[in-house]
C-alpha positions as a Markdown table, in Angstrom:
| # | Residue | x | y | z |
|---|---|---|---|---|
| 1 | Unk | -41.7 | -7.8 | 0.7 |
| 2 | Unk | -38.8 | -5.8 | -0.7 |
| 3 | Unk | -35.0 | -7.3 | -2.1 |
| 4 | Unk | -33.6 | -8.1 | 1.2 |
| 5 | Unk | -30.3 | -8.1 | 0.0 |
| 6 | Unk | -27.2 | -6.0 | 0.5 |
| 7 | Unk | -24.7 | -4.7 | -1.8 |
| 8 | Unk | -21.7 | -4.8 | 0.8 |
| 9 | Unk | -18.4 | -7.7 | 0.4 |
| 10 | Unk | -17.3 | -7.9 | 4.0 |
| 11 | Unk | -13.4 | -7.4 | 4.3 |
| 12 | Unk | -11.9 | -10.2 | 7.1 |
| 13 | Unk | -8.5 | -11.1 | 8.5 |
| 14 | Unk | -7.4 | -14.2 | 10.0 |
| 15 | Unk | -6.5 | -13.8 | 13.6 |
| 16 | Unk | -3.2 | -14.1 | 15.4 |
| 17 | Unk | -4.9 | -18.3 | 16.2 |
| 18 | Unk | -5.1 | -18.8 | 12.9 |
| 19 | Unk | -8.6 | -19.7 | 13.1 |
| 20 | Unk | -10.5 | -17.2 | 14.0 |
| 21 | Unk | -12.1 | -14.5 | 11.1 |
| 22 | Unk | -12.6 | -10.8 | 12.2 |
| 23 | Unk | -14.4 | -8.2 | 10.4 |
| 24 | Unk | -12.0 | -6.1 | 8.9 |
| 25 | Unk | -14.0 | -3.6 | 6.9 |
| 26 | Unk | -16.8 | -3.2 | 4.4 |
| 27 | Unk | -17.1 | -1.7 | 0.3 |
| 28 | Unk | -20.7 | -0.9 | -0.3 |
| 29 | Unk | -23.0 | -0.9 | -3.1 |
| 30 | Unk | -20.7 | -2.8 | -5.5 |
| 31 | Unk | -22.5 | -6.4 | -5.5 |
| 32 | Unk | -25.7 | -8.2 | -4.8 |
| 33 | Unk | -24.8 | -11.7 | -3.5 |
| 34 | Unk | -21.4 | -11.9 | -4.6 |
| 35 | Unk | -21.4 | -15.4 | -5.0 |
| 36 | Unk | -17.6 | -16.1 | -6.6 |
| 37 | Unk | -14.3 | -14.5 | -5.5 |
| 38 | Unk | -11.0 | -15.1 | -6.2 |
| 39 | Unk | -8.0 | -13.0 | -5.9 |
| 40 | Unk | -4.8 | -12.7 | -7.8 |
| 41 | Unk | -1.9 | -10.1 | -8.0 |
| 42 | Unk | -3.3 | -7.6 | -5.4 |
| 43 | Unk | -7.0 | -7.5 | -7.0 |
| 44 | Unk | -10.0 | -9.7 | -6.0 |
| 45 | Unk | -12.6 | -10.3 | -8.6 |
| 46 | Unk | -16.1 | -10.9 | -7.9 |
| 47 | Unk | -19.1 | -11.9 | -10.0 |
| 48 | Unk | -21.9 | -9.1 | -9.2 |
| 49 | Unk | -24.2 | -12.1 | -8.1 |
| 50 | Unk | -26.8 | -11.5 | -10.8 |
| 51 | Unk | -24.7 | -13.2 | -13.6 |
| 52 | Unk | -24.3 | -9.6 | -15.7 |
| 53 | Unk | -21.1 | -8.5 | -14.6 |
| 54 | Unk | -17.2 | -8.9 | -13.3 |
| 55 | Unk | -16.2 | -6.7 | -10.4 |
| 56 | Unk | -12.3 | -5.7 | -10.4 |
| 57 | Unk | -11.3 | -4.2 | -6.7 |
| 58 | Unk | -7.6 | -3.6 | -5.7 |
| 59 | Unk | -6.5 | -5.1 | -2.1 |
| 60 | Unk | -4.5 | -2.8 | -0.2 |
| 61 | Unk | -1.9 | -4.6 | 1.1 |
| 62 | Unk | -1.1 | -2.9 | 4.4 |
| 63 | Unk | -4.5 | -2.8 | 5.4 |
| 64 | Unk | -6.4 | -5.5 | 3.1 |
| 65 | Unk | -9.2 | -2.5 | 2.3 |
| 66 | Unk | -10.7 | -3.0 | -1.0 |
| 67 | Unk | -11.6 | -0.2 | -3.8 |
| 68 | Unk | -13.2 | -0.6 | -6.9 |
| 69 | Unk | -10.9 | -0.3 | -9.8 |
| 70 | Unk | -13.8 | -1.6 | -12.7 |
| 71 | Unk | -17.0 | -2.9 | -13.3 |
């Protein structure tokens, strides 16, 4: 059986309820697992899930659509 994982972080935005998530976009083939985010200043920093590297991507902030800035 192969590595069933995907390299995708999933982009969401709170609804207008304030409680429901929606999908909001996707960046591809920057992690494995992301398994810690956090977000500061307009970037969101993610481990790559395999403990070997920091992932720097800037936040858009009319449309919350990430891009990779470093790795």
């Amino acid at each position: 059986m192969g590595n069933d994982y995907k390299k995708v972080i999933t982009v969401l935005k709170l609804g207008e309820d304030g409680v429901t998530l929606n999908p909001a976009g996707e960046l591809l083939d920057v992690c494995v697992g992301a398994n810690y985010l956090v977000e500061n200043r307009g970037c969101l920093y993610a481990s790559d899930g395999m403990g070997k590297a920091i992932v720097a991507l800037r936040i858009e902030p009319s449309t919350g659509a990430l891009s990779l800035i470093n790795k």
